[in-house]
C-alpha positions, 0 to 999 in steps of 0.5 A: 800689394795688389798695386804691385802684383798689377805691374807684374806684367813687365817681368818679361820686357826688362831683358829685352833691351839688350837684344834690341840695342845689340841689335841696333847697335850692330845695324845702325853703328857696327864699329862702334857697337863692336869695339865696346862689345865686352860692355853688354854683359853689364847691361845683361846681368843689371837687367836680369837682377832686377828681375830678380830682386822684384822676384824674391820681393813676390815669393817673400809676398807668396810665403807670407800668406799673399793670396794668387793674383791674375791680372787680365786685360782683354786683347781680341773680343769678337762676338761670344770669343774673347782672348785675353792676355795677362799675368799669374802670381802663384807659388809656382810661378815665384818659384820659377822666376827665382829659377830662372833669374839667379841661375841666369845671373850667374851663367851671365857672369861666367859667359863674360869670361868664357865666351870672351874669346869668341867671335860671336860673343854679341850674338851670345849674350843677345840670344841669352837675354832674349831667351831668358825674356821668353822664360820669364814671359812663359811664366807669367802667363795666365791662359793657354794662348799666351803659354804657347807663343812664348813657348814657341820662342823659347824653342826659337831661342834654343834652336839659335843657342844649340846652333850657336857655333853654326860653322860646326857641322854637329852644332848645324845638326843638333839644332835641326834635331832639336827644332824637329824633334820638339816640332812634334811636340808642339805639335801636340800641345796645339791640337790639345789646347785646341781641344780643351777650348773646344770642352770648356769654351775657355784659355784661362787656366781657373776657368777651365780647371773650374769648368772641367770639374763640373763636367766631370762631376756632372758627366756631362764630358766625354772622358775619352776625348778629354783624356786625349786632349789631356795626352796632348798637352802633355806630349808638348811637356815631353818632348820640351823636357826631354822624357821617353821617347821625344829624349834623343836631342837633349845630348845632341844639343851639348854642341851649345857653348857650355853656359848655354847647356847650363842656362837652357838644359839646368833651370830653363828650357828643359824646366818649362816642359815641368812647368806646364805639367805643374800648371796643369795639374788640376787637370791632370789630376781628374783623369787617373789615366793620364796621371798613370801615363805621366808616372810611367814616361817619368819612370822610364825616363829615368830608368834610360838617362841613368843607362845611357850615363854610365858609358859615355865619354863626353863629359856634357853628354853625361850630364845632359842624360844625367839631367834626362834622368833626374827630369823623370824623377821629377814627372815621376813625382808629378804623376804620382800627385807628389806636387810639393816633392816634384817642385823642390826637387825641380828646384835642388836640380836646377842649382846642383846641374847648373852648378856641373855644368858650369864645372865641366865648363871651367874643365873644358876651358883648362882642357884647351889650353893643351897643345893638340887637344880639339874640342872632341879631346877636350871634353872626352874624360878617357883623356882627363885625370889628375886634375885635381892639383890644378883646378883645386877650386872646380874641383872641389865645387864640381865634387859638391855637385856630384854629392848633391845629385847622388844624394848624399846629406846634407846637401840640396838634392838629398832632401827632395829626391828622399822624398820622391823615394819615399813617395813612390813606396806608397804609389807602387812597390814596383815603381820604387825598387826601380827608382831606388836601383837608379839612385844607386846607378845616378851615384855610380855614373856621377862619381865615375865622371867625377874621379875620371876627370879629377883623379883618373888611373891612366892620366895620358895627359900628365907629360903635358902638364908643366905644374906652372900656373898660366895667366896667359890667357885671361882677358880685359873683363868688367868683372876682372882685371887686365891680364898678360898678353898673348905673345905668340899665336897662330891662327888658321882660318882656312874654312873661314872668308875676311867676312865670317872673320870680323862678322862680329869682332871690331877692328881691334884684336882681341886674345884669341883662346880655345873657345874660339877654336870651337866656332870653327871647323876643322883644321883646328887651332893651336895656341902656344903661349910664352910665358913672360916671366921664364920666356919659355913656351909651356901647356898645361891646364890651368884655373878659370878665370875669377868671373867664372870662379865667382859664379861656381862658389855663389852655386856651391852655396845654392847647392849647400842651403837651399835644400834647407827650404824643405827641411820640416822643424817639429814633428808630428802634424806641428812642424813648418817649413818654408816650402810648404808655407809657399806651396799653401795656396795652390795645395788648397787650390788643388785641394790636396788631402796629403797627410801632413803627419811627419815622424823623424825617426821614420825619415830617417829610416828611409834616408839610412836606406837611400843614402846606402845605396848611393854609397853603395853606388860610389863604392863601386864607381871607386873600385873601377875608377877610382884610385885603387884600381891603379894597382888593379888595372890588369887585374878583371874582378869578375876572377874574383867570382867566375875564372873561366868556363861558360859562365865566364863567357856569360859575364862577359857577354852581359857586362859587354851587352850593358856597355854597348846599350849605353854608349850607343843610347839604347839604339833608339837613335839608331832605331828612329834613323831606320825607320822614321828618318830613313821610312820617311825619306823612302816614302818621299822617294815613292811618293816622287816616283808615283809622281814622276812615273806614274801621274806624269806617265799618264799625262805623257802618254795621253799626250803623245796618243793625242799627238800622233792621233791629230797628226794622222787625222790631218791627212783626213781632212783635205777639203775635198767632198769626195773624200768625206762621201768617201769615208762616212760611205766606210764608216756606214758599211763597218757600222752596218756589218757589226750590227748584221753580225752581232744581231743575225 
C-alpha cells in the first residue's frame, strides 16, 4: 500500500503529454499534426482515465480504513530553510481527484463533438489538459509553496480557456477581468502564506497546523497578526472561487466555449478556491473570527448569486451565479465548521452544474443551426421555448439537473444542501431563515431557466422550426460515425486574414458548424443546410450529437446516486455511510466533537420543510413562466391583490426595483467601474499630470533661469581687466551701501 501511495506524485504529469506533443506537433510537423487533429481527443480522455482508475484505487484504499500519506523529498536546503516538495493522500484529496478526473473525462468526450467545428480545437484540448494537469497537481500538493505555483497555473490556464475565442472582443475582455480580478487574490494568499512562514517557520501543512496550535495553547502568538495572516489566505479562496465582493468575473467568463464553463466553473477552478479552505481547516478552525468572516462572505454569496439569477437572459450567466450561489453555500458550511456537509455538497454540485452546463451546451448547439441566430440570440432563453420535442434527450437531462439543484429528493443535491440547511438552525437562526429563503429563490430561478427554454409562452421561434430531424452537421469523430456532408454553405471571413485562417486547420476542409461562427467577430455566419434526402433547404434545431449525448447520460446517473454516498443506514449512533467512513481520518485530524447521533424522523421533518419550500418556489416560476401563463399572459397578478391606487404604484415600483437589481448584477460592477477602474485610471491621469506638469515644470524652468542667466553672464566675461576692476569696484560699492543701510 505504501509502494503505491510513493508514486502518487505522477498523477500530475500523466496529462501533460498531450499538450507537449500538441505543442510539438504543430512546431516540428504542423501539417501533419493538423490533419490528424481529431486523434488527440483520444489520447486526452486515456490519459485522463488513468488517473482516474489510479484515483478510484486511492479513495477505495482511504474508505476502507488506509491512514493519510505524505511523501517528501527535499528540493532546496540552505542552511536552517529547507523546501520541500511532495504529495498528500488524505480524504480530501481522493475526493477532489475524483472530481476532477470524471468530470474531466466526460467534457473531454463532449468537446470532441462540440468543438469539432472550431479552428482552434487543438489549442482546445491542449489547454484542457494542461489545466487539468495543474488541478491535479494543486491537489496533491502537500505545503503551501507548491499550492501556490500550481495555483498560479490554474489561473493561467483559465485566463487562456476564458479567452479562448480571443478574436471575440467580450472573450479578450473576460479574460483580462478574470486574470485582474484574481491577481488580487493571489495576491493576498502570497502575503499570507508569507506570514505563516513567518509564525511557524514552516510550509508543510501538519507541521504548522501543529506548531499554530501549540502557539495558541501557550499564548505565545499574536492573535491579531495570525488572524490577519489567516484573512489572507482566505482572500486568495475568494476570489478563486467567486465569493462577495472578488465574484464579478465568474459570469464574464461564460465568453469560454461551453465545455470550458463546465470543467473550470463546475468541478475544477471554481472548486480549488474550496479546496484550499478545506485544507486549511485546522487553521482556520482556531481563530473564531475567521471561521465568523468565512460564514458571513458564504452568506452573502449566496444570498447575491441567487438574486442577480432570477433576471438574466443568458442562459450561461444564469448558471455561472447559479454556481456563484451554491459556492457560498458550501463556504457557508466551511464557516459554520460543517466539514463533512461542505465536501458532499461540493461533490453533488460538482455532477449536477457540470451535467447543466453541458445541457445548456447541447442547447446552444441546437440553437445555431436557426438562420439568423448569432451567438448573442443563441443562448438568450427570451428567444428559446418549446424545445422540448426536439431535444427530448437534454431535455430530460437538463430538467434532472435543475431537480437536483433545487432540492428535491432523491436526487444528489437534496441530501447535502438538507444538511447545510439543517446545520445553519444550530449555527444562527438568522443565518438559516436566510439560506432557506435562497433555497426557494435556487428552485424559482432553475425552473425559470428551465421552462424558458424547454416549454416557454411566447415561442418567437416556432416559424423556424421545420419538425424535421437534421443530420447534417454532424462530423467524422473517434466517438461517432460518419455523417452527411454539408452541401451548401457560405462563410464570411471578412475580419479574418489567410493566416488567422488556417492558424490551426490542415489543409483538408472540415464542415464548418455554428461554434465556428463563435471564434469570429461579427459579421457573422450563416449555414444553409440542404437536406439530401427531400433536396430542400430547411432550419431547425435539432439533437446533439451521440458523444455529447453520451457525456450528459453518465452525469445524469452521477446526478441520480451519487447523493446515496451520504445516505446514513441505522438510526441513532449505530448508522453508516460511506461518506463519513471517508471522511474519518481527517474527522480525527481535526478532532471534531460532531454529534454523530442521527434520528430519521427528525430528518425528515426538516426535509418536509425544505423540500416545501422549493416546490414553493417552482410553483411560482410555473405561474410566470410555465404554461398556464399562456392563458394569462395579459393578465398581471398582482390584480389579484392591489387594483389600482398608491399601493399599486407601490408594487410596481418594488417588482421593477428587483428586476433591475438583478439584471444588472446589484450595480456592483457598475460600482467597481466608477470608482476602482475609473478612480484609478483618474489617479494615473494626476499622477501623469504632476509628472508632466509639475516635476517636469520644474526641471524645465531651472533650465531655461540657467539658459538665459549664462547667456547674459557671457557678455561679463570679455577677457579685459578693466572690466573685471570694473565690476568687482560695483559689486563692493552695493556690498557696502546694504551694510551702512541696514546697520547705521
Amino acid at each position: 500500500m505504501e509502494h503505491t501511495y510513493q508514486y502518487a506524485w505522477i498523477i500530475p504529469f500523466v496529462p501533460l503529454p498531450v499538450p507537449i506533443a500538441i505543442g510539438a506537433g504543430l512546431l516540428l510537423v504542423p501539417a501533419a499534426t493538423k490533419n490528424i487533429r481529431r486523434i488527440w481527443a483520444f489520447p486526452s480522455v486515456l490519459l485522463l482515465s488513468i488517473v482516474m482508475i489510479f484515483s478510484v484505487y486511492l479513495s477505495i484504499q482511504q474508505i476502507n480504513g488506509s491512514p493519510i500519506y505524505q511523501y517528501v523529498w527535499s528540493w532546496t536546503i540552505n542552511n536552517d530553510f529547507s523546501l520541500d516538495f511532495g504529495h498528500l493522500i488524505d480524504p480530501l484529496t481522493s475526493i477532489m481527484l475524483i472530481l476532477i478526473t470524471t468530470v474531466g473525462i466526460m467534457v473531454l468526450i463532449y468537446s470532441d463533438n462540440y468543438m469539432s467545428h472550431d479552428q482552434g480545437y487543438l489549442r482546445f484540448f491542449a489547454y484542457m489538459s494542461f489545466s487539468n494537469a495543474s488541478m491535479l497537481g494543486l491537489v496533491t500538493s502537500s505545503n503551501l509553496i507548491q499550492i501556490y505555483i500550481f495555483w498560479e497555473l490554474v489561473g493561467m490556464c483559465s485566463y487562456l480557456l476564458i479567452g479562448f475565442w480571443f478574436t471575440r472582443p467580450l472573450a479578450a475582455s473576460a479574460c483580462q477581468k478574470a486574470f485582474v480580478t484574481n491577481r488580487v487574490g493571489d495576491f493576498g494568499l502570497f502575503l499570507g502564506i508569507l506570514g505563516v512562514y513567518w509564525i511557524t517557520g514552516s510550509f508543510e501543512f501538519r507541521d504548522l497546523f501543529e506548531i499554530v496550535n501549540n502557539l495558541i495553547d501557550n499564548n505565545e502568538v499574536n492573535s491579531l497578526f495570525l488572524t490577519l495572516c489567516a484573512f489572507l489566505l482566505f482572500v486568495g479562496a475568494v476570489a478563486k472561487s467567486a465569493q462577495f465582493p472578488l465574484h464579478i468575473w465568474l459570469p464574464d467568463a461564460m465568453e469560454g466555449p461551453t465545455p470550458i464553463s463546465a470543467l473550470i466553473h463546475a468541478a475544477t477552478m471554481v472548486a480549488a478556491g474550496i479546496f484550499l479552505v478545506a485544507r486549511l481547516f485546522p487553521l482556520f478552525i482556531t481563530i473564531p473570527y475567521i471561521m465568523n468572516i468565512i460564514s458571513l462572505v458564504g452568506l452573502i454569496t449566496i444570498l447575491l448569486g441567487a438574486t442577480f439569477a432570477l433576471a438574466q437572459k443568458d442562459i450561461k450567466r444564469s448558471l455561472a451565479y447559479s454556481t456563484m450561489s451554491q459556492l457560498g453555500y458550501i463556504m457557508l458550511a466551511l464557516g459554520m465548521g460543517s466539514y463533512r456537509a461542505a465536501l458532499f455538497h461540493l461533490i453533488t454540485h460538482a455532477y449536477s452544474k457540470a451535467l447543466l452546463f453541458l445541457g445548456s451546451g447541447s442547447i446552444i448547439h441546437s440553437m445555431e443551426t436557426i438562420v439568423g441566430y448569432s451567438p448573442d440570440k443563441s443562448q438568450n432563453m427570451a428567444l428559446m421555448g418549446g424545445l422540448t420535442k426536439y431535444v427530448p434527450i437534454t431535455k430530460t437531462s437538463f430538467f434532472l439537473g435543475t431537480l437536483s439543484l433545487c432540492g428535491i429528493p432523491p436526487l444528489a443535491c437534496f441530501w447535502s444542501k438538507d444538511e447545510i440547511l439543517n446545520d445553519s438552525w444550530l449555527y444562527s437562526p438568522i443565518f438559516a431563515i436566510i439560506a432557506c429563503f435562497t433555497a426557494g429563490l435556487t428552485a424559482f430561478y432553475m425552473f425559470r431557466m428551465y421552462l424558458l427554454t424547454f416549454e416557454g409562452h411566447l415561442n418567437v421561434n416556432l416559424k423556424n422550426y421545420s419538425g424535421k430531424k437534421n443530420n447534417a452537421l454532424y462530423s467524422i469523430s473517434i466517438w461517432g460515425k460518419k455523417g452527411p456532408k454539408v452541401i451548401k454553405k457560405k462563410r464570411i471571413f471578412s475580419t479574418m486574414n489567410n493566416n488567422e485562417r488556417g492558424s490551426f486547420f490542415s489543409k483538408k476542409t472540415y464542415p464548418i458548424g455554428g461554434n465556428v461562427v463563435r471564434n469570429m467577430m461579427p459579421p457573422l455566419s450563416i449555414i444553409t443546410i440542404q437536406n439530401s434526402a427531400n433536396k430542400k433547404t430547411s432550419t431547425y434545431p435539432y439533437e446533439s450529437d451521440n458523444t455529447m449525448l453520451l457525456a450528459l447520460l453518465v452525469l445524469v446517473l452521477f446526478t441520480l446516486f451519487v447523493g446515496s454516498i451520504g445516505i446514513p443506514f441505522g438510526q441513532g449512533r449505530i448508522h453508516f455511510d460511506i461518506l463519513s467512513k471517508w471522511l474519518t481520518p481527517s474527522i480525527n485530524l481535526l478532532h471534531s466533537n460532531s454529534n454523530n447521533y442521527f434520528d430519521w424522523y427528525e430528518f425528515v421533518i426538516n426535509a418536509i420543510y425544505s423540500v416545501s419550500i422549493a416546490y414553493f418556489g417552482i410553483f411560482i416560476a410555473s405561474l410566470l413562466y410555465g404554461p398556464a401563463y399562456s392563458y394569462f399572459h395579459n393578465f398581471n397578478f398582482l390584480n389579484l391583490f392591489v387594483k389600482t391606487g398608491p399601493r399599486r404604484i407601490f408594487w410596481d415600483k418594488i417588482i421593477n426595483i428587483i428586476y433591475n437589481w438583478s439584471y444588472n448584477r446589484g450595480y456592483i460592477d457598475v460600482f467597481y467601474v466608477k470608482t476602482l477602474t475609473k478612480g484609478i485610471r483618474g489617479l494615473a491621469e494626476l499622477t501623469y499630470f504632476f509628472d508632466k506638469q509639475i516635476i517636469d515644470g520644474i526641471t524645465n524652468v531651472i533650465g531655461v533661469i540657467s539658459f538665459f542667466l549664462a547667456e547674459i553672464l557671457k557678455y561679463v566675461g570679455g577677457g579685459r581687466i578693466s572690466s573685471y576692476l570694473f565690476f568687482y569696484i560695483f559689486y563692493v560699492c552695493i556690498l557696502i551701501f546694504f551694510i551702512f543701510f541696514f546697520y547705521f
